[in-house]
N, CA, C and O atoms as a Tinker XYZ file with bonds, in Angstrom:
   496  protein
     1  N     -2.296000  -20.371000   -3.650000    73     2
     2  CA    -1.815000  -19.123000   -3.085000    64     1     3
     3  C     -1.015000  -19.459000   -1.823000    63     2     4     5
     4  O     -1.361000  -20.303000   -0.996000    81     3
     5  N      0.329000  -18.547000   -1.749000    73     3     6
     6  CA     0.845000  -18.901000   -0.914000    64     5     7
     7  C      0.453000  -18.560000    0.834000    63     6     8     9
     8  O     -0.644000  -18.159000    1.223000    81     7
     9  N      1.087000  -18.708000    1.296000    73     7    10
    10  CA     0.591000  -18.285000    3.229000    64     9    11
    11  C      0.462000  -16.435000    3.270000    63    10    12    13
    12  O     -0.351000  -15.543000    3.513000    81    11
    13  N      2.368000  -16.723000    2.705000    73    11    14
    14  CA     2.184000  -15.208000    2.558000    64    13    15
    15  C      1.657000  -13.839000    1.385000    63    14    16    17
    16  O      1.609000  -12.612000    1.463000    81    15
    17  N      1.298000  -14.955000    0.245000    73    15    18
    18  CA     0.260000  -14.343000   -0.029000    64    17    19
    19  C     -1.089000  -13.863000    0.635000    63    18    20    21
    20  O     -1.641000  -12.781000    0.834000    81    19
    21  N     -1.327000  -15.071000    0.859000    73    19    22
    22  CA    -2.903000  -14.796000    1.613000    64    21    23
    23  C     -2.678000  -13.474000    2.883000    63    22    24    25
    24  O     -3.587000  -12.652000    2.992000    81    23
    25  N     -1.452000  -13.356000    3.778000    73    23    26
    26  CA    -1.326000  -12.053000    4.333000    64    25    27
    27  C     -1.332000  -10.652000    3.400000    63    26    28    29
    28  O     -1.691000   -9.589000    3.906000    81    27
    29  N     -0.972000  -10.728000    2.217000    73    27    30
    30  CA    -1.013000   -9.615000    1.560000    64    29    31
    31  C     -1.857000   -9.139000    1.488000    63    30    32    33
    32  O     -2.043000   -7.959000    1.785000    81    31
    33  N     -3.023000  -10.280000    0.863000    73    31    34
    34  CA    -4.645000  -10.363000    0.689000    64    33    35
    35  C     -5.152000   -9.538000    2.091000    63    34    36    37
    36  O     -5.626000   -8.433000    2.355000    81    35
    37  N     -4.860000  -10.442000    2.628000    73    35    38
    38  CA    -5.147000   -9.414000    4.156000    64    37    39
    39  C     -5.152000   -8.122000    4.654000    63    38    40    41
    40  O     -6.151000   -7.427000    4.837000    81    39
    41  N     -3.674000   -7.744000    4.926000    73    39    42
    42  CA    -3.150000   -6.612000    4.450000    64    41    43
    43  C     -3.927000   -5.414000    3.840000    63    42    44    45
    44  O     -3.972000   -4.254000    4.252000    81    43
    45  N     -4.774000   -6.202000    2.317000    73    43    46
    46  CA    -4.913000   -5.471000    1.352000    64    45    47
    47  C     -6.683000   -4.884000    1.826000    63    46    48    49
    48  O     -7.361000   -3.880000    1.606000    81    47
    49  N     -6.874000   -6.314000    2.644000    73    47    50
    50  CA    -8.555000   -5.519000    3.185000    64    49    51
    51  C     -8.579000   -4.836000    4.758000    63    50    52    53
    52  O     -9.593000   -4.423000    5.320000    81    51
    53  N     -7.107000   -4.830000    5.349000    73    51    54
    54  CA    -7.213000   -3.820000    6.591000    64    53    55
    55  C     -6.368000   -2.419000    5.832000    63    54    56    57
    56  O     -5.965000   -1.394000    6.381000    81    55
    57  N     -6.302000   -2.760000    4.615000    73    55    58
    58  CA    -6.037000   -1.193000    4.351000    64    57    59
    59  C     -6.931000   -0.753000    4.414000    63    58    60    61
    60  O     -7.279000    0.037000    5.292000    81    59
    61  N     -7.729000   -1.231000    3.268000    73    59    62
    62  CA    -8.960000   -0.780000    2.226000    64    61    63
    63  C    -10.005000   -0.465000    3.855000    63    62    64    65
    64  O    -10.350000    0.717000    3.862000    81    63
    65  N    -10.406000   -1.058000    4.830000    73    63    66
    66  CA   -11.064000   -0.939000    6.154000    64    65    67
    67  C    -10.539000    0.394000    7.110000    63    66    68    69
    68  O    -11.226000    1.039000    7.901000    81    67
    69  N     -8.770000    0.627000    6.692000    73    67    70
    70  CA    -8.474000    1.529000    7.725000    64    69    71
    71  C     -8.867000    2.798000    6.663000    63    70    72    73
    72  O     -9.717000    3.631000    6.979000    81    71
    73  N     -8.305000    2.834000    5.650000    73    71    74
    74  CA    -8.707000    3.693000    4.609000    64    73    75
    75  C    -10.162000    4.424000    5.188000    63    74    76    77
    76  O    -10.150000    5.526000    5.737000    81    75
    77  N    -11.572000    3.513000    4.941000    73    75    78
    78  CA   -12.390000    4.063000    5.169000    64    77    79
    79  C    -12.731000    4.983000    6.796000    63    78    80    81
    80  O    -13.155000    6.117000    7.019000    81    79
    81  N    -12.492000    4.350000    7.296000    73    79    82
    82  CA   -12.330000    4.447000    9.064000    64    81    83
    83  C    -11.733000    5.943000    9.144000    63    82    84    85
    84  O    -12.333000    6.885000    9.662000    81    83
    85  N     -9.827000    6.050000    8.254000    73    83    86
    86  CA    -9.286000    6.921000    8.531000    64    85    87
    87  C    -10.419000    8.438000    7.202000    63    86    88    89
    88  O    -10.052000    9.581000    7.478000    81    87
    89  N    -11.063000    8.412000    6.531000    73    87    90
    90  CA   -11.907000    9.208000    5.963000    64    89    91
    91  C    -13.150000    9.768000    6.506000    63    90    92    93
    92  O    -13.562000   10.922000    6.382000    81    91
    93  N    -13.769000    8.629000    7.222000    73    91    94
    94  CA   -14.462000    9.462000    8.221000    64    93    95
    95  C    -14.305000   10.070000    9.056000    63    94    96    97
    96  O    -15.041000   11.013000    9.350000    81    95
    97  N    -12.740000    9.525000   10.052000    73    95    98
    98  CA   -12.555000   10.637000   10.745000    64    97    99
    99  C    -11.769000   12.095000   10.253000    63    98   100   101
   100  O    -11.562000   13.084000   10.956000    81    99
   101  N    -11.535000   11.961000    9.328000    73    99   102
   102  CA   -10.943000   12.817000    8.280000    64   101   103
   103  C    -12.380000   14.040000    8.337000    63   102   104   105
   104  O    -12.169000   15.233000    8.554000    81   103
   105  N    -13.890000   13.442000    8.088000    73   103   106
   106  CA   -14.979000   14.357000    7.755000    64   105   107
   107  C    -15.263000   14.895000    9.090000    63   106   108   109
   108  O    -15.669000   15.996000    9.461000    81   107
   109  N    -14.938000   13.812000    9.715000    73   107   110
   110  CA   -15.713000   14.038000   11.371000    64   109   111
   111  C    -15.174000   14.535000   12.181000    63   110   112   113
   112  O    -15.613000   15.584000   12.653000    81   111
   113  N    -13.881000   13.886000   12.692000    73   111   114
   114  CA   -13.087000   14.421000   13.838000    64   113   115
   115  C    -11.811000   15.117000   13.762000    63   114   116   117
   116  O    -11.332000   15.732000   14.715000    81   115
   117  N    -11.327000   15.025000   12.745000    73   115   118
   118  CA   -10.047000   16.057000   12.210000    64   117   119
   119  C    -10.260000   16.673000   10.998000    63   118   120   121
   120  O     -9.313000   16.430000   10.250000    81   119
   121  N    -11.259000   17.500000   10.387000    73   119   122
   122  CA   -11.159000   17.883000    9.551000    64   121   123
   123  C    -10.066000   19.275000    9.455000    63   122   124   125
   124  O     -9.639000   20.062000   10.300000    81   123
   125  N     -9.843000   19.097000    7.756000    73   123   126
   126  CA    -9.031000   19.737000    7.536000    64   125   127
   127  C     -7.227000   19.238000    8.069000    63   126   128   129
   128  O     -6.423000   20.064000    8.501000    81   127
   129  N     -6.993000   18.093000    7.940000    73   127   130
   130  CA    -6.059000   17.187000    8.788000    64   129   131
   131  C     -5.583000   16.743000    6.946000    63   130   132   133
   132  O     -5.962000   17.061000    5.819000    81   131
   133  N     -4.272000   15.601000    7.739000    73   131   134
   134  CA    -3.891000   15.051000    6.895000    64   133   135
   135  C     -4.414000   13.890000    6.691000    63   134   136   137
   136  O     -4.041000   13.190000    5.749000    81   135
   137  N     -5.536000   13.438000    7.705000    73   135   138
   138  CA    -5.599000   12.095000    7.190000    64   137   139
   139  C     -6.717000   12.264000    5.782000    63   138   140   141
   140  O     -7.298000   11.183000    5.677000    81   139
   141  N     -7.034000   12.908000    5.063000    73   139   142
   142  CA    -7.261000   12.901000    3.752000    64   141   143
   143  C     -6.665000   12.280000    2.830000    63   142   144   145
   144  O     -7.058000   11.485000    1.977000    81   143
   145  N     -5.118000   12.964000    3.217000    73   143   146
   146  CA    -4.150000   12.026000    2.461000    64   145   147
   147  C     -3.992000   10.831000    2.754000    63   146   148   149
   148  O     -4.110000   10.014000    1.841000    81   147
   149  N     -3.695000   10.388000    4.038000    73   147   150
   150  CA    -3.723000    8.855000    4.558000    64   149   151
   151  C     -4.672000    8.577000    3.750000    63   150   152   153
   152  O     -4.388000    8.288000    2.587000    81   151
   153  N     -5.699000    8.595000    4.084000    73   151   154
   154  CA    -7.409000    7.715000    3.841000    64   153   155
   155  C     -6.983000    7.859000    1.962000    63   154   156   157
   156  O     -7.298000    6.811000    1.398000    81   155
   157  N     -6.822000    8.133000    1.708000    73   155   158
   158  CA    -6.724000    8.239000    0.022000    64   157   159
   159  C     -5.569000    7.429000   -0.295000    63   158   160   161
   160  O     -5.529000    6.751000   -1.322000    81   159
   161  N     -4.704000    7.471000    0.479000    73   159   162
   162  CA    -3.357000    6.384000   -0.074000    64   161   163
   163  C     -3.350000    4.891000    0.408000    63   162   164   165
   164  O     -2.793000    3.873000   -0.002000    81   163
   165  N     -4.115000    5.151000    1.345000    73   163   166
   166  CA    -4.802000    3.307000    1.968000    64   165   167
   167  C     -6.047000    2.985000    1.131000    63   166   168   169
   168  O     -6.114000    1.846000    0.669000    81   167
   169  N     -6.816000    3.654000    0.937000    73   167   170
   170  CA    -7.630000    3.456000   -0.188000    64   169   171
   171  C     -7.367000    2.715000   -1.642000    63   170   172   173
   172  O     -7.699000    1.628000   -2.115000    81   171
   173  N     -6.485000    4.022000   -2.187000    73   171   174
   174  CA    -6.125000    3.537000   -3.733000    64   173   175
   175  C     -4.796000    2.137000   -3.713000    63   174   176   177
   176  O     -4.692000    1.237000   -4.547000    81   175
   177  N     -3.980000    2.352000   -2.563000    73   175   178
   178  CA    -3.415000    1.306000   -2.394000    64   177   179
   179  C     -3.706000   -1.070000   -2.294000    63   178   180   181
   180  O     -3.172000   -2.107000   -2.689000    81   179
   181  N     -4.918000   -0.570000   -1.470000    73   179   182
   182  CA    -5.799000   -1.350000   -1.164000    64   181   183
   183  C     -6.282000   -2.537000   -2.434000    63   182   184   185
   184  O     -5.951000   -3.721000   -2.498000    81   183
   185  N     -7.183000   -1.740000   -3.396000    73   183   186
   186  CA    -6.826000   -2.865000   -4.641000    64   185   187
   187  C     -5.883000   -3.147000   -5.499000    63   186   188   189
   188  O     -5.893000   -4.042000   -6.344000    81   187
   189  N     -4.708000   -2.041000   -5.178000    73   187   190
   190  CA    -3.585000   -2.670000   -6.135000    64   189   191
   191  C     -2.285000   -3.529000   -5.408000    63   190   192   193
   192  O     -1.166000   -3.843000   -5.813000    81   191
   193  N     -2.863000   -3.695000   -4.402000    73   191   194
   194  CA    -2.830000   -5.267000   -4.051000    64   193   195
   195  C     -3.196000   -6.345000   -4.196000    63   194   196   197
   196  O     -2.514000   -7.367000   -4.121000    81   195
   197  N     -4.229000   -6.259000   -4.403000    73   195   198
   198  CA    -5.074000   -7.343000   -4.450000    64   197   199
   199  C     -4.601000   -7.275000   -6.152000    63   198   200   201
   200  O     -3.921000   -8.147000   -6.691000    81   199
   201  N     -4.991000   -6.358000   -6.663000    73   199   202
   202  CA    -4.850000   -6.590000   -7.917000    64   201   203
   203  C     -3.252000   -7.152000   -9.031000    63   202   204   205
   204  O     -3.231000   -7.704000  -10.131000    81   203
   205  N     -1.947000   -6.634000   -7.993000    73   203   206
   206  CA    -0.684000   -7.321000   -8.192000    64   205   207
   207  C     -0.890000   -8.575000   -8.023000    63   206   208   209
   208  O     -0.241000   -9.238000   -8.832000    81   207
   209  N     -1.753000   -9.422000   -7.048000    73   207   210
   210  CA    -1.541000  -10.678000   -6.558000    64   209   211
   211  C     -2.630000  -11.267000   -7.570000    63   210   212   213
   212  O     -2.654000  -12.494000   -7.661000    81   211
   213  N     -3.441000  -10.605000   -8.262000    73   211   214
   214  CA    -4.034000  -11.581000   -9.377000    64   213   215
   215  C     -3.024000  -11.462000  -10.048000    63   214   216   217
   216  O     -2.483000  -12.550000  -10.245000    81   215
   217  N     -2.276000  -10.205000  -10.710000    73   215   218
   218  CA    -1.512000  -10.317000  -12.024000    64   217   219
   219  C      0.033000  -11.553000  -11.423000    63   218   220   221
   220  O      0.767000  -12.246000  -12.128000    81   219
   221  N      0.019000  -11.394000  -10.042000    73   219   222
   222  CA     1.096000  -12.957000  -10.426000    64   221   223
   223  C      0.450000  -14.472000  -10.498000    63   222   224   225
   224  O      0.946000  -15.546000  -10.836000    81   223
   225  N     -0.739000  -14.141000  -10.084000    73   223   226
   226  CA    -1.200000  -15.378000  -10.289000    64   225   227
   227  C     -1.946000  -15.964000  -12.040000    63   226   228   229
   228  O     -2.394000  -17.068000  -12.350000    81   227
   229  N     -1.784000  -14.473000  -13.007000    73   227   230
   230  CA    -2.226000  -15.129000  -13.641000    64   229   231
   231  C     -1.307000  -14.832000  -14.675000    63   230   232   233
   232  O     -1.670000  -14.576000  -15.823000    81   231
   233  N      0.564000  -14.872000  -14.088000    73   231   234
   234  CA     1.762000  -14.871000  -14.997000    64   233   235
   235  C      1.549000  -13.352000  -16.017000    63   234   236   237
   236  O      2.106000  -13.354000  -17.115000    81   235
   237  N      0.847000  -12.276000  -15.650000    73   235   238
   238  CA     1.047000  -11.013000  -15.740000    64   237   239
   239  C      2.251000  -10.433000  -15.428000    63   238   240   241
   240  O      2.777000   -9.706000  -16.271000    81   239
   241  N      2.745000  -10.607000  -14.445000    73   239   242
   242  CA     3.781000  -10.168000  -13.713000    64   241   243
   243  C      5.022000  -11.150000  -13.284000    63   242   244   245
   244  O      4.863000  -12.219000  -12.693000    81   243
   245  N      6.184000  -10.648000  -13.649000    73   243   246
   246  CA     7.139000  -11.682000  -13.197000    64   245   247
   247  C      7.163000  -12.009000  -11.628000    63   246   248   249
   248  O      7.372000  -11.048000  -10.888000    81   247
   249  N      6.968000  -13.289000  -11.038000    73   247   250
   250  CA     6.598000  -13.646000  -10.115000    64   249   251
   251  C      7.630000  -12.839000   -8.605000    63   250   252   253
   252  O      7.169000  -12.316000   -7.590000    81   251
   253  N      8.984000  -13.010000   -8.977000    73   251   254
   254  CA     9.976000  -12.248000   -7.703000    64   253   255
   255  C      9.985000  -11.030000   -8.027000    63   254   256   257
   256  O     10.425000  -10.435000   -7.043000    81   255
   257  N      9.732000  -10.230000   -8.920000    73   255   258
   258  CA     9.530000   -8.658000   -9.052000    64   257   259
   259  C      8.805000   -8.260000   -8.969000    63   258   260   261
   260  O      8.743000   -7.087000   -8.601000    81   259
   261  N      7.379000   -9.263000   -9.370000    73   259   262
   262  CA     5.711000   -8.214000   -9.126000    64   261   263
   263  C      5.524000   -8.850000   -7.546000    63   262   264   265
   264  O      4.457000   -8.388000   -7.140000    81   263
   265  N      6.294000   -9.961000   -6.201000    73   263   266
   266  CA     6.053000  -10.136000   -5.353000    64   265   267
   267  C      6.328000   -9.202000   -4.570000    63   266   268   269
   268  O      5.688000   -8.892000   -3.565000    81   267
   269  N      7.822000   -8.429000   -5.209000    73   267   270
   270  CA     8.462000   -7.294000   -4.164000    64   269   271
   271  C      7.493000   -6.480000   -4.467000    63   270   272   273
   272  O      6.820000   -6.206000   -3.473000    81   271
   273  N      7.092000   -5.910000   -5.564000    73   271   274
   274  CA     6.514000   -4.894000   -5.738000    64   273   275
   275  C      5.150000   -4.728000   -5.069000    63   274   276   277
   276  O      4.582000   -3.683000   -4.753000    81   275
   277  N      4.878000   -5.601000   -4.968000    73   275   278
   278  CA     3.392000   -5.808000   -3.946000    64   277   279
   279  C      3.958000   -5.339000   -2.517000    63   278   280   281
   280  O      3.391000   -4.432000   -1.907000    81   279
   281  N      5.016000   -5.940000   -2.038000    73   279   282
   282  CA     5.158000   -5.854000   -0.684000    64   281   283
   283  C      5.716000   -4.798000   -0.313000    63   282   284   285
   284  O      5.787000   -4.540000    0.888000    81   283
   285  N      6.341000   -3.782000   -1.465000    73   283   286
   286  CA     6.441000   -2.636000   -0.963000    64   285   287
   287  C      5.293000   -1.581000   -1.326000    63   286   288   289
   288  O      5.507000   -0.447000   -0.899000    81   287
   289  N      4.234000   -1.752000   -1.970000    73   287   290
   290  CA     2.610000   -1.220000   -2.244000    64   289   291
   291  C      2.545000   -1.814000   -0.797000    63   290   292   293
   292  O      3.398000   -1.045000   -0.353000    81   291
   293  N      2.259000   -2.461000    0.126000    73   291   294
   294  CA     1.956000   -2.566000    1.647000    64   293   295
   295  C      2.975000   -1.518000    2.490000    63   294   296   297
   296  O      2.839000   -0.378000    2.933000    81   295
   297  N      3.848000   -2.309000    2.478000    73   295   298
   298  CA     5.252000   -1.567000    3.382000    64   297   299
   299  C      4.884000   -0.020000    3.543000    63   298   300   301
   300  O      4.720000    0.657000    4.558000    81   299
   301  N      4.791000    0.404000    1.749000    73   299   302
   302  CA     4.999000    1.924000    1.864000    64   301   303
   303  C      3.359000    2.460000    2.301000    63   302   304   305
   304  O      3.180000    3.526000    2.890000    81   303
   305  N      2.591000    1.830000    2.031000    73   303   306
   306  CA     1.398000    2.520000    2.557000    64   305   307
   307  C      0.979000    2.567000    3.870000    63   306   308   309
   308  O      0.089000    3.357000    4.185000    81   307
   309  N      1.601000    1.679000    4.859000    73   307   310
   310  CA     1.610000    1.099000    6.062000    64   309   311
   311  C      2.251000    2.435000    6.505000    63   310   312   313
   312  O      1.567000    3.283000    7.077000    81   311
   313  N      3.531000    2.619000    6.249000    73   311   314
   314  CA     4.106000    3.819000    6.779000    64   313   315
   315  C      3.575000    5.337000    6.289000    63   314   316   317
   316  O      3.698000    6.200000    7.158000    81   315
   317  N      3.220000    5.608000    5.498000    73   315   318
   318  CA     3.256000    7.015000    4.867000    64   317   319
   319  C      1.831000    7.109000    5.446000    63   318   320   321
   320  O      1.712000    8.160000    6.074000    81   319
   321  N      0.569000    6.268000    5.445000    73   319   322
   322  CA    -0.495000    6.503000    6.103000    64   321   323
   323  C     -0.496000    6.066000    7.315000    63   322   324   325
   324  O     -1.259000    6.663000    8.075000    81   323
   325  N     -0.097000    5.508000    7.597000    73   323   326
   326  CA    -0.135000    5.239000    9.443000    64   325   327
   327  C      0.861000    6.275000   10.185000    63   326   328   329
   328  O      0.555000    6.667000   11.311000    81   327
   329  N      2.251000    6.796000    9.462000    73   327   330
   330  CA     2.559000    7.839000   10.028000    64   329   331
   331  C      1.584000    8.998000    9.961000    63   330   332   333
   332  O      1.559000    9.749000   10.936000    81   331
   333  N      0.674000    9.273000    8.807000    73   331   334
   334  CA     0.036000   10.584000    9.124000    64   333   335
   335  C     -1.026000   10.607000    9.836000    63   334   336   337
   336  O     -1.379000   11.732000   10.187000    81   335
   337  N     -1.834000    9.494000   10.264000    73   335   338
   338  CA    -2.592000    8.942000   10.985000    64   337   339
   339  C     -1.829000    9.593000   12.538000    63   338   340   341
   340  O     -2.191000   10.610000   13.128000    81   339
   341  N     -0.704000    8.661000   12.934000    73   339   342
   342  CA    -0.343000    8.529000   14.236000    64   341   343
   343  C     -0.079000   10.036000   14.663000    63   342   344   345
   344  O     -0.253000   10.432000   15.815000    81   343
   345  N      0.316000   10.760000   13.715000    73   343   346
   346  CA     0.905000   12.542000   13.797000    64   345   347
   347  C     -0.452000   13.091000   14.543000    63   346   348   349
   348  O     -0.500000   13.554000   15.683000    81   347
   349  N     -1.922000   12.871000   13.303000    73   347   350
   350  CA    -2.862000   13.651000   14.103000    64   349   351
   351  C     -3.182000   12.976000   15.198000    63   350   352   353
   352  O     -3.639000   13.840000   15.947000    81   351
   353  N     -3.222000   11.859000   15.797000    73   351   354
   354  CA    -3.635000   11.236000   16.631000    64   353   355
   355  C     -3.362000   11.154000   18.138000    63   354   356   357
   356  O     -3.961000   10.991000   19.200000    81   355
   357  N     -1.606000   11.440000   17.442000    73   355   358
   358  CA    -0.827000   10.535000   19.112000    64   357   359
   359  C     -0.173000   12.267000   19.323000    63   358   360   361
   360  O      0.174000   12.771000   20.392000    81   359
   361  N     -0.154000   12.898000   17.993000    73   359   362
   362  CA     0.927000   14.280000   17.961000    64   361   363
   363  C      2.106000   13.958000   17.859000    63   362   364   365
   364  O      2.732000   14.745000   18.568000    81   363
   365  N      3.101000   12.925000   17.167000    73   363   366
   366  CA     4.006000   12.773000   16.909000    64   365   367
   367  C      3.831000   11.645000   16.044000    63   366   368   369
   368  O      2.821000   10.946000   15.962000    81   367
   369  N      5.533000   11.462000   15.029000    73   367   370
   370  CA     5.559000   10.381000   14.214000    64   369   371
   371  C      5.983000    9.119000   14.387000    63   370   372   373
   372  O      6.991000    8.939000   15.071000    81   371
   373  N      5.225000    7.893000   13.740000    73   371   374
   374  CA     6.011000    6.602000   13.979000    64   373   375
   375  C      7.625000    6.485000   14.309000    63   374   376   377
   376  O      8.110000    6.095000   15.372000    81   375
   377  N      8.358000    6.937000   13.089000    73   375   378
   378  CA     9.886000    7.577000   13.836000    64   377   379
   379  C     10.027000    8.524000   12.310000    63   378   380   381
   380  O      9.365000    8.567000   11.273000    81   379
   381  N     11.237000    9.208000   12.806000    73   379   382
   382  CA    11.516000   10.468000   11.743000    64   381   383
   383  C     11.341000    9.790000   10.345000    63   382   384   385
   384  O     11.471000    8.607000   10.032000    81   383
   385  N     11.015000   10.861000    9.611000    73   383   386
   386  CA    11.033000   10.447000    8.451000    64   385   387
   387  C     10.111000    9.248000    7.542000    63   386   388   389
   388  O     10.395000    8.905000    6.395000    81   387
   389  N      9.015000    8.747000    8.309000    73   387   390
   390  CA     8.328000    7.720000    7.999000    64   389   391
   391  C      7.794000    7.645000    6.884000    63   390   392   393
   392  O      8.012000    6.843000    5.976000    81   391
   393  N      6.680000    8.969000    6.978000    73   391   394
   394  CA     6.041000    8.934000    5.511000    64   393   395
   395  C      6.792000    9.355000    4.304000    63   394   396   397
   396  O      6.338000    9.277000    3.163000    81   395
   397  N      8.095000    9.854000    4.652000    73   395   398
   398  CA     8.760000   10.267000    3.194000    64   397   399
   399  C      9.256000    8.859000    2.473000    63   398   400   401
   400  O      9.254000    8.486000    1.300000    81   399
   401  N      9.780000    8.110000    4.001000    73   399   402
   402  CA    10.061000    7.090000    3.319000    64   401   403
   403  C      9.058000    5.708000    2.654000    63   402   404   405
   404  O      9.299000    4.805000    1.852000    81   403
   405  N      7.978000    6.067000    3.380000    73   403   406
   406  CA     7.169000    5.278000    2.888000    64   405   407
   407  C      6.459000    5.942000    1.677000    63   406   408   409
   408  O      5.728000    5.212000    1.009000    81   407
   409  N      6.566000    6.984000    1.390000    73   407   410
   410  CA     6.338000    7.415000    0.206000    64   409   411
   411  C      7.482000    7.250000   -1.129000    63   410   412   413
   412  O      7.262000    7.400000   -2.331000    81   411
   413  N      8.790000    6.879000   -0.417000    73   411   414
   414  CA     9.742000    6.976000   -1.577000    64   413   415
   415  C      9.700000    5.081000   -2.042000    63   414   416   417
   416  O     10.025000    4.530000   -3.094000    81   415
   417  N      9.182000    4.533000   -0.805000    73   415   418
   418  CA     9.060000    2.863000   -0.957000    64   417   419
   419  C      7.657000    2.884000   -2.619000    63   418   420   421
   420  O      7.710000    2.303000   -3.703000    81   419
   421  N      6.868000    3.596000   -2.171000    73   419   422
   422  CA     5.754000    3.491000   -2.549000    64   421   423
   423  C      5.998000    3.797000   -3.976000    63   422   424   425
   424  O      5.506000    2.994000   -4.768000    81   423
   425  N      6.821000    5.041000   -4.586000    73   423   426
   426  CA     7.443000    5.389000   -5.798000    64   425   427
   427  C      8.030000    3.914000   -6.554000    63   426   428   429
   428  O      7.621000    3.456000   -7.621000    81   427
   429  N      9.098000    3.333000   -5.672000    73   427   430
   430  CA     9.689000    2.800000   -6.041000    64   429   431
   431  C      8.983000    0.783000   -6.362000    63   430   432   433
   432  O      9.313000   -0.044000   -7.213000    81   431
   433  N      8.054000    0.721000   -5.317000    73   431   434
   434  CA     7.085000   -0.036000   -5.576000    64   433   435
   435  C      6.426000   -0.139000   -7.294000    63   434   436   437
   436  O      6.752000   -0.941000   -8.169000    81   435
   437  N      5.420000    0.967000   -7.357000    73   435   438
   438  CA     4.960000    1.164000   -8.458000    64   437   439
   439  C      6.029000    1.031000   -9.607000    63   438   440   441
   440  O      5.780000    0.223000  -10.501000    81   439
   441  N      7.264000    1.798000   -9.661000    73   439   442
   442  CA     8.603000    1.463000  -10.832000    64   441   443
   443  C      8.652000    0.104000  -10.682000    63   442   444   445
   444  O      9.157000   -0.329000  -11.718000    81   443
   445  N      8.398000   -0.779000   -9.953000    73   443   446
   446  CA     8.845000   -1.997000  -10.182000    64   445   447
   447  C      7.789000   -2.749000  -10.690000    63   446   448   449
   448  O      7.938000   -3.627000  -11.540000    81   447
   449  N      6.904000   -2.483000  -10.275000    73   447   450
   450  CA     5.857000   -3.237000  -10.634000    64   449   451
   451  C      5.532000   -2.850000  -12.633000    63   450   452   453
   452  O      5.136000   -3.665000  -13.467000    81   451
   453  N      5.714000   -2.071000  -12.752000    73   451   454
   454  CA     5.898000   -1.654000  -14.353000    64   453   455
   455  C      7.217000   -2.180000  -14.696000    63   454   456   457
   456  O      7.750000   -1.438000  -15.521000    81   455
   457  N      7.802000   -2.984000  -14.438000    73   455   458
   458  CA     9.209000   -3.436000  -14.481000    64   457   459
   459  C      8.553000   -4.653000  -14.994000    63   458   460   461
   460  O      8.227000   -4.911000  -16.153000    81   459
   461  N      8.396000   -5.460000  -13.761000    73   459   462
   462  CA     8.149000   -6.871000  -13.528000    64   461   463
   463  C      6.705000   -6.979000  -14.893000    63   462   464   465
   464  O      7.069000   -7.737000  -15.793000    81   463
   465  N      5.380000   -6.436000  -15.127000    73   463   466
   466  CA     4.755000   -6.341000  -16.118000    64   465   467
   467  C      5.943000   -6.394000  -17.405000    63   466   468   469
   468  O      5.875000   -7.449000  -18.036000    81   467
   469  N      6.636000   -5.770000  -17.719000    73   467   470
   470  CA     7.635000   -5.477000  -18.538000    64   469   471
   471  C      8.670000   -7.005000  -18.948000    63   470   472   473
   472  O      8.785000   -7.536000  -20.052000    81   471
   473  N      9.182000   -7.332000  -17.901000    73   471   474
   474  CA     9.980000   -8.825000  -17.716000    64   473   475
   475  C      9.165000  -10.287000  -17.776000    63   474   476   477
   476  O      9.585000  -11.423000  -17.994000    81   475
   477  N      8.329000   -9.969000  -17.599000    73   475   478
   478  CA     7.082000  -11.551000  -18.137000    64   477   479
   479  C      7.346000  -12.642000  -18.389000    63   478   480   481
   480  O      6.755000  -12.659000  -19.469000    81   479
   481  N      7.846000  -13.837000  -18.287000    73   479   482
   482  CA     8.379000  -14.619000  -18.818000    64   481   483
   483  C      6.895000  -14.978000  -20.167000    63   482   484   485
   484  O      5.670000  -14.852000  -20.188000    81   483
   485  N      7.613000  -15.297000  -20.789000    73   483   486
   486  CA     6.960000  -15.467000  -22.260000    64   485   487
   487  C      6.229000  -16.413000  -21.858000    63   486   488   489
   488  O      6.652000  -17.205000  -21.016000    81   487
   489  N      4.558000  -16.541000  -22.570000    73   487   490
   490  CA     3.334000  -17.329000  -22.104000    64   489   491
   491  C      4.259000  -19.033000  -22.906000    63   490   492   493
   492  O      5.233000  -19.209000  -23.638000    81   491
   493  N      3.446000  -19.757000  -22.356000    73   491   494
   494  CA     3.727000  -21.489000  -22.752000    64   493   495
   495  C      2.762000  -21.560000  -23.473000    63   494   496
   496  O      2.489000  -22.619000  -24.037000    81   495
């Protein structure tokens, strides 16, 4: 595994950690907030990271298309939940437009990643 794999890996367990974190305060200290949504998109995000980085490691996935596609499953969840995070938190957004775009990364993530499954190089 590469270096920057192993950050993905990473990545993939301070989601899955902020995820939970951002759900309790979701029950506790902002209810009725958006971080529901955050905490649910760092959540479900969380193993399909981990889980892209088995499917390139075990030639599931074409290696430069299921890599992007992983890194924008981070990118976009980083933004679309940490902007809705920072909104209830700080009262304003990371910068305009964050979570749309990290939601349109996140669209476009997943299309690729059904791409790259799709492009496979044929088993040996």
């Amino acid at each position: 595994m590469t270096r920057f794999e192993r950050f993905l890996a990473a990545l993939s367990g301070l989601l899955g950690a902020g995820g939970v974190a951002l759900a309790a305060a979701a029950a506790h200290v902002a209810q009725g907030s958006s971080l529901d949504s955050a905490a649910l998109l760092a959540l479900v995000h969380a193993p399909a990271i981990l889980a892209g980085l088995a499917g390139l490691r075990s030639g599931v996935l074409h290696r430069r298309m299921g890599l992007l596609a992983i890194v924008g499953l981070g990118l976009g969840t980083v933004l679309f939940s940490g902007d809705l995070a920072v909104r209830v938190f700080a009262g304003h957004s990371l910068f305009p437009m964050a979570a749309p775009t990290g939601g349109v990364i996140l669209i476009g993530a997943w299309l690729l990643l059904a791409i790259a499954g799709i492009f496979t190089p044929a088993a040996r």
